[in-house]
N, C-alpha and C positions, 0 to 999 in steps of 0.2 A: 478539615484540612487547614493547613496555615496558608493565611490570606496572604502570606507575603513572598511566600513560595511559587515556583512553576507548578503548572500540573500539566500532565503529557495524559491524554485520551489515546489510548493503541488498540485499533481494532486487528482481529486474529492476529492476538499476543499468544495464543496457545504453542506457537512451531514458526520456524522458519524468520523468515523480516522480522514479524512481530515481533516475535521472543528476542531476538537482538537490538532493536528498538528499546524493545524494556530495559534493556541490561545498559546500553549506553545512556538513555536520559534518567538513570537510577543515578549513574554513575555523574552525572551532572549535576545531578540536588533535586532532579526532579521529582512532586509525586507522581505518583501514578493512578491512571484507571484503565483498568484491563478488561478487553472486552475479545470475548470468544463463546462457543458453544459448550464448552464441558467445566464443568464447575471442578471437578476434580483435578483437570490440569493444569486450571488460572490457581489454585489453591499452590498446586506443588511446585508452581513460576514465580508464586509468591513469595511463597519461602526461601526457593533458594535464592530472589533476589534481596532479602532481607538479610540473610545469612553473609552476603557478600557484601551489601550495603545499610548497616544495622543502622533503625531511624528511617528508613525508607517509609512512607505512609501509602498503601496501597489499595485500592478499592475493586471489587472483582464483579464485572455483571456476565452473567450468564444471556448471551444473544445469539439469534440465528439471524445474521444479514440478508440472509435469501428472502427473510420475512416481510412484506412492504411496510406494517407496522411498527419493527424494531428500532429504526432512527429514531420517529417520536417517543418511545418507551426509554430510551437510554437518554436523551433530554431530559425527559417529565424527573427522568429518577435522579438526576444529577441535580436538576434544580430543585428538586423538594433536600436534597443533601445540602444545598449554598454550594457545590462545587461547579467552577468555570474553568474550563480547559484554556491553558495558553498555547497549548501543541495538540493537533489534530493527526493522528498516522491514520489513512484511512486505507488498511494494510488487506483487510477480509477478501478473500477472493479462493478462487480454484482452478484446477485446471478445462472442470466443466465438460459439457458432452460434445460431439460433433452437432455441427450448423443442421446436417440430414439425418440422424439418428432417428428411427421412429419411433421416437417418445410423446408421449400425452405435449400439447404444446405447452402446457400448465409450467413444465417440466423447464422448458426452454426460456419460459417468463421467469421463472426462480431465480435460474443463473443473471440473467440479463439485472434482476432487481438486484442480487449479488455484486456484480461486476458494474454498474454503472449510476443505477438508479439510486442505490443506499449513500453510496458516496457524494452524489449532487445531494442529496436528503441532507448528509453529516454537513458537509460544508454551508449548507442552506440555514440550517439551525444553528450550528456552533459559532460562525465567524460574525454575526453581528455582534454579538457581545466583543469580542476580539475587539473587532473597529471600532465599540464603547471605551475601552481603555488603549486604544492607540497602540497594540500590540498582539501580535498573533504570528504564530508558524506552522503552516499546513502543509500535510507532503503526502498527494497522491500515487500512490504506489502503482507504477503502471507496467512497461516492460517496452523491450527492445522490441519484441513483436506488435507494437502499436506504434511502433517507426516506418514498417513498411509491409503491405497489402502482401500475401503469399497465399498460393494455391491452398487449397485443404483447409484452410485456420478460416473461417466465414463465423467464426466466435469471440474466439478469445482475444485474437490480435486487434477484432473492430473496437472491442468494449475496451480494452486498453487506448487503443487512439482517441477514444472519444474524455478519457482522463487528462489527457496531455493537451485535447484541444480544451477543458474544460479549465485545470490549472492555467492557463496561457492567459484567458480569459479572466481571469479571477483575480491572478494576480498584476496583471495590467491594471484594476477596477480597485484592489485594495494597496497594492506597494506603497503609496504615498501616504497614506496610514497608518503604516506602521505594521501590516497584516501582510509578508511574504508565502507565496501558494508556489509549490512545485512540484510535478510531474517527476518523478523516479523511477527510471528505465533500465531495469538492469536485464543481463543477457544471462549468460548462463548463471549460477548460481548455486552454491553447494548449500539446497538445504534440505528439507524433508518432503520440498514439490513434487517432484518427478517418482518420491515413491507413493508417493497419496493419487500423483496424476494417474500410477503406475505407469511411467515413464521409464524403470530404471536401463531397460534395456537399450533403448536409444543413449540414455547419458555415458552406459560404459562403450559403446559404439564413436562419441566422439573424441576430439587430444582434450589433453587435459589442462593446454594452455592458455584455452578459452572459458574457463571457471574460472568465477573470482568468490572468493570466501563472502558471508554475510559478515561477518565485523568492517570487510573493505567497502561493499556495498552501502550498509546504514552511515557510514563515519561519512562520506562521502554526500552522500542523500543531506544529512543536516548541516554539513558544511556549508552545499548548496544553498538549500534555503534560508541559512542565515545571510548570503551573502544578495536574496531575492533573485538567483535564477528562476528562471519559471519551467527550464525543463535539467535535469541532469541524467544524461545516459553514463551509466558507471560504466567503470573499467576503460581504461586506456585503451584495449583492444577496440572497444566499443565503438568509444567516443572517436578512434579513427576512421574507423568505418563507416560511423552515422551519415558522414555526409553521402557516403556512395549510394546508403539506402533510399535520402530524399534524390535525387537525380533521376532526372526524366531515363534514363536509358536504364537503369537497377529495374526500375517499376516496370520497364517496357518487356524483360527478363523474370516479371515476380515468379513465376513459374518455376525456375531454378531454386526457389527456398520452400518447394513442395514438403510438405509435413515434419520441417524443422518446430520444434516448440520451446520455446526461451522459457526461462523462469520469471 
């Protein structure tokens, strides 16, 4: 890859965030490396980012995040390439099982290394080098439901707050370096979540003027981080409402947001 170039690292680039991720730091000169589970689908995101943005240089690893191994595996391979990411999307996630599902707890450890564990992994490994050249932007992808504690969500919504407490963190530790870290909390979100969650039936159940597009979401997300927020809750609706969520009397009420699931 050209040394002199960006490279953007997008994990679950295959759908949704990722895949618009891709498409916007293409669109900015960046290169790329794509990382998702299906070789066949980082291949046909390839192309058609190529096709849109011809000269794009893009590199495709095939990964399972859930893996406790795959963080070091996706380093080892980048540095046996000389490539150094200057953008980290640390995007891989799902909507995962219930907190009391009777599943093997094996099962439960998966998601957790998914949703929380991989990401402090990426950030742990990527961003020193970052801090070596005095420049880095990392954006943990977290969600609205990691803004405030609700009945039912004893999953998905903790492992989200614990990205937003970990960006906060990170980026307090690196900002003056030149390495801005931010938490990306978007609310609803029209993308291919809620049907992979199989969710679709709650989404057509809510208005529709609480969806915001993934182009408004990602555009917004890197705005952020260029400007070193440490959290960005998308959407205006959102973002008005966030405070009601942090307030003692919302929390006192968490009950009332019984099995809402945000994107």
């Amino acid at each position: 890859m050209n040394k002199t170039k960006k490279v953007a690292l997008v994990t679950g680039a295959s759908a949704g965030l990722g895949h618009e991720f891709a498409k916007q730091l293409a669109g900015q000169g960046c290169e790329l490396v794509l990382v998702a589970r299906r070789d066949d689908v980082l291949e046909n995101i390839a192309a058609e980012i190529v096709e849109n943005w011809p000269g794009t240089l893009i590199t495709n690893i095939k990964a399972d995040l859930s893996e406790p191994s795959a963080p070091r595996e996706i380093f080892d391979e980048l540095l046996e390439l000389g490539i150094s990411p200057n953008y980290l999307i640390n995007n891989a996630g799902s909507a995962g099982p219930d907190f009391f599902d009777e599943i093997p707890w094996e099962e439960h450890l998966n998601y957790m290394t998914l949703m929380q564990t991989s990401v402090a992994e990426m950030c742990h490994r990527f961003i020193p080098k970052m801090l070596e050249k005095k420049f880095g932007r990392v954006i943990n992808v977290s969600s609205v439901a990691g803004r405030i504690s609700r009945a039912g969500d004893c999953h998905y919504g903790p492992m989200k707050a614990y990205l937003v407490a970990l960006s906060e963190a990170l980026n307090a530790s690196t900002h003056n370096h030149g390495v801005n870290v931010s938490a990306l909390c978007p609310g609803f979100t029209h993308t291919d979540f809620h049907q992979v969650g199989d969710l679709e039936e709650m989404k057509e159940r809510t208005p529709k003027f609480i969806w915001y597009s993934a182009q408004t979401v990602v555009e917004e997300g890197l705005r952020a981080v260029e400007k070193g927020r440490s959290i960005q809750v998308s959407g205006r609706l959102y973002r008005w409402i966030d405070p009601l969520f942090q307030s003692v009397w919302t929390r006192s009420y968490r009950g009332v947001f019984h099995s809402i699931r945000f994107g």
